[in-house]
C-alpha positions, -999 to 999 in steps of 0.1 A, spaced: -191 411 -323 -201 390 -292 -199 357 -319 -164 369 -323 -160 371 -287 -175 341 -279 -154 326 -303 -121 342 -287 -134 329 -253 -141 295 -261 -107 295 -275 -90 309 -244 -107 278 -224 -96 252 -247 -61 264 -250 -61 265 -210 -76 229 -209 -48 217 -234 -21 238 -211 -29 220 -181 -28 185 -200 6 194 -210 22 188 -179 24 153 -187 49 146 -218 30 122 -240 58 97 -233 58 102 -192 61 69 -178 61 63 -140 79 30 -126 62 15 -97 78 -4 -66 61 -30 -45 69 -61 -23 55 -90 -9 26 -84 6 -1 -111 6 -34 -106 -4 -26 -71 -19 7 -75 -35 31 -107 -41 49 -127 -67 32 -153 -88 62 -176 -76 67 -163 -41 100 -149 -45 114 -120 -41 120 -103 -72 94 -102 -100 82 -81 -127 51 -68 -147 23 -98 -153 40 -119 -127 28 -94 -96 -8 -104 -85 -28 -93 -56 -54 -70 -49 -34 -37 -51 -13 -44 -85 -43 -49 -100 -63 -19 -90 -31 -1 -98 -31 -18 -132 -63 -7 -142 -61 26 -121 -31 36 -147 -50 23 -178 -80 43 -173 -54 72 -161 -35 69 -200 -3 68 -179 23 42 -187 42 24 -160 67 -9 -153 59 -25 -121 89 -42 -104 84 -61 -69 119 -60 -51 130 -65 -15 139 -51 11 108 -28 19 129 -1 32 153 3 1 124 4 -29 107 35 -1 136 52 1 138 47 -36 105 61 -40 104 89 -19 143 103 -34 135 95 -73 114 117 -94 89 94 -117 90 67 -85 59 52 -67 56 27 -41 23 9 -30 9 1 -6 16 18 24 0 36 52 -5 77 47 6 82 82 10 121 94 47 116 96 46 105 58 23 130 44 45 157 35 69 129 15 48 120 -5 17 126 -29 -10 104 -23 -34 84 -45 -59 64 -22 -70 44 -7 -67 12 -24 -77 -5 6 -78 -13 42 -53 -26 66 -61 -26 104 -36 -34 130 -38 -64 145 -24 -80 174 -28 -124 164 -16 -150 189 -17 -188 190 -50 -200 194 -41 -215 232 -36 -178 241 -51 -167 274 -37 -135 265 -62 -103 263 -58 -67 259 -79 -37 257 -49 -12 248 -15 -15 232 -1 -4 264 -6 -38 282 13 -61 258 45 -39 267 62 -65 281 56 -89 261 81 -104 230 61 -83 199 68 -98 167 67 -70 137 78 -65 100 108 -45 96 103 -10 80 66 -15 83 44 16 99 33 -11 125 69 -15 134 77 22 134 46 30 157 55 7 184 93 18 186 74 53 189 55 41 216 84 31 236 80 -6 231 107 -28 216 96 -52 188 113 -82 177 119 -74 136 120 -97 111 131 -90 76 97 -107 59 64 -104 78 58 -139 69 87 -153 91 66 -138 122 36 -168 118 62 -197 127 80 -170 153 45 -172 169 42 -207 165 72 -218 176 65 -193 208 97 -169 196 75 -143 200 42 -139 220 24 -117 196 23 -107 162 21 -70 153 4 -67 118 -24 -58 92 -56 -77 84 -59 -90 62 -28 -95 52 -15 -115 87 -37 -140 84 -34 -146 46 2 -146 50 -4 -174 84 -22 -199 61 4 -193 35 30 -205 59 10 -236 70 -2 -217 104 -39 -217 108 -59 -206 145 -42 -178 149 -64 -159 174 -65 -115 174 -62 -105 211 -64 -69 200 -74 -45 175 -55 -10 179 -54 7 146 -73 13 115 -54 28 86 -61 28 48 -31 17 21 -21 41 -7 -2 43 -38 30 69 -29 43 88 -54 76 112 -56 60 147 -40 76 159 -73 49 135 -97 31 165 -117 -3 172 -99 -22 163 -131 -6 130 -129 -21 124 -90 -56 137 -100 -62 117 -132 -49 85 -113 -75 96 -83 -99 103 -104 -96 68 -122 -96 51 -90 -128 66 -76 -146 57 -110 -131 19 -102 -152 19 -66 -178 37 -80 -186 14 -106 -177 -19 -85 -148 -29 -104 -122 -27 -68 -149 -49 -54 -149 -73 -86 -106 -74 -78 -112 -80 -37 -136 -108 -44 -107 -131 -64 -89 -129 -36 -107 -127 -4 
């Protein structure tokens, strides 16, 4: 009798561990947004449209292996602008975007797999600057450069403060050069991968106001299991020093 019930119990468990697995239809397949965002995600030939094996950078490829050890199928298109493929993101069941910042104001839109990596905010300026600042508060008045649709951007219109946008984050390196702007508002590492890209070198950070960590984003409607084996694959990645292995090719 308790071999029979043991039996019957063991059965109950495996059919609730198969149950939960079913959420995800053998043939789910998630399609994942990015854009260019030097070091973590770019195209191969720096345009603005690209697809599958032709987006590098440190983030598609943590989220390349992230979804291989998940046993999740994808397609990975980079597109542009930044605000369309978010809104696209956050409206379209099956949609993820990376990376971004999980901001408070962004937490309930999405469900979070994270984080890939970090991205402090940065203020750079030409490296003749006198400027210096110990709080956000005293570059009010200057011209701020920033990347449209970026949290950076969003946080200083917050503030009060009126940034100068551009529509690539890029454009802001020969802004500052070229003393269109008198700061630039962005991440590092990304600013001042995306300075030397452009050819602008001695860039100078005047202040450091933020630290925030860059997710992947996915449609608050993704099924739950979906979310935890992707988190679960990525904490196995830092655990066993493969996300370090990815940040060393390109760092």
């Amino acid at each position: 009798m308790k071999r029979f019930a043991l039996a019957c119990l063991t059965s109950v468990c495996l059919s609730f561990a198969l149950g939960a697995h079913a959420e995800v239809p053998a043939d789910y397949s998630m399609v994942l947004l990015t854009e260019n965002f030097p070091p973590y995600n770019m195209a191969a030939d720096g345009k603005n449209f690209a697809r599958e094996d032709n987006i590098q950078g440190i983030a598609a490829d943590v989220v390349r292996e992230m979804f291989k050890r998940a046993g999740i199928s994808y397609s990975m298109t980079l597109r542009f602008p930044w605000d369309r493929i978010y809104k696209l993101a956050m409206q379209n069941p099956g949609y993820g975007v990376f990376v971004t910042a999980r901001l408070p104001e962004r937490e309930q839109s999405f469900k979070w797999v994270g984080p890939i990596g970090p991205d402090d905010w940065i203020l750079l300026a030409r490296a003749d600057s006198k400027l210096k600042f110990d709080n956000l508060a005293q570059a009010r008045r200057l011209k701020i450069g920033a990347y449209k649709g970026d949290a950076i951007a969003e946080t200083l219109t917050r503030e009060g403060m009126h940034p100068v946008i551009a529509l690539r984050d890029q454009d802001n390196a020969a802004k500052l050069k070229n003393g269109e702007i008198d700061v630039w508002a962005t991440g590092d590492p990304a600013g001042r991968y995306l300075a030397r890209q452009e050819g602008v070198n001695g860039l100078k950070t005047v202040l450091r106001f933020n630290s925030a960590e860059l997710y992947l984003a996915l449609n608050k409607d993704t099924p739950d299991e979906v979310v935890e084996r992707l988190q679960q694959a990525l904490n196995q990645m830092r655990a066993d020093g493969h996300i370090d292995d990815i940040m060393a090719r390109y760092l």
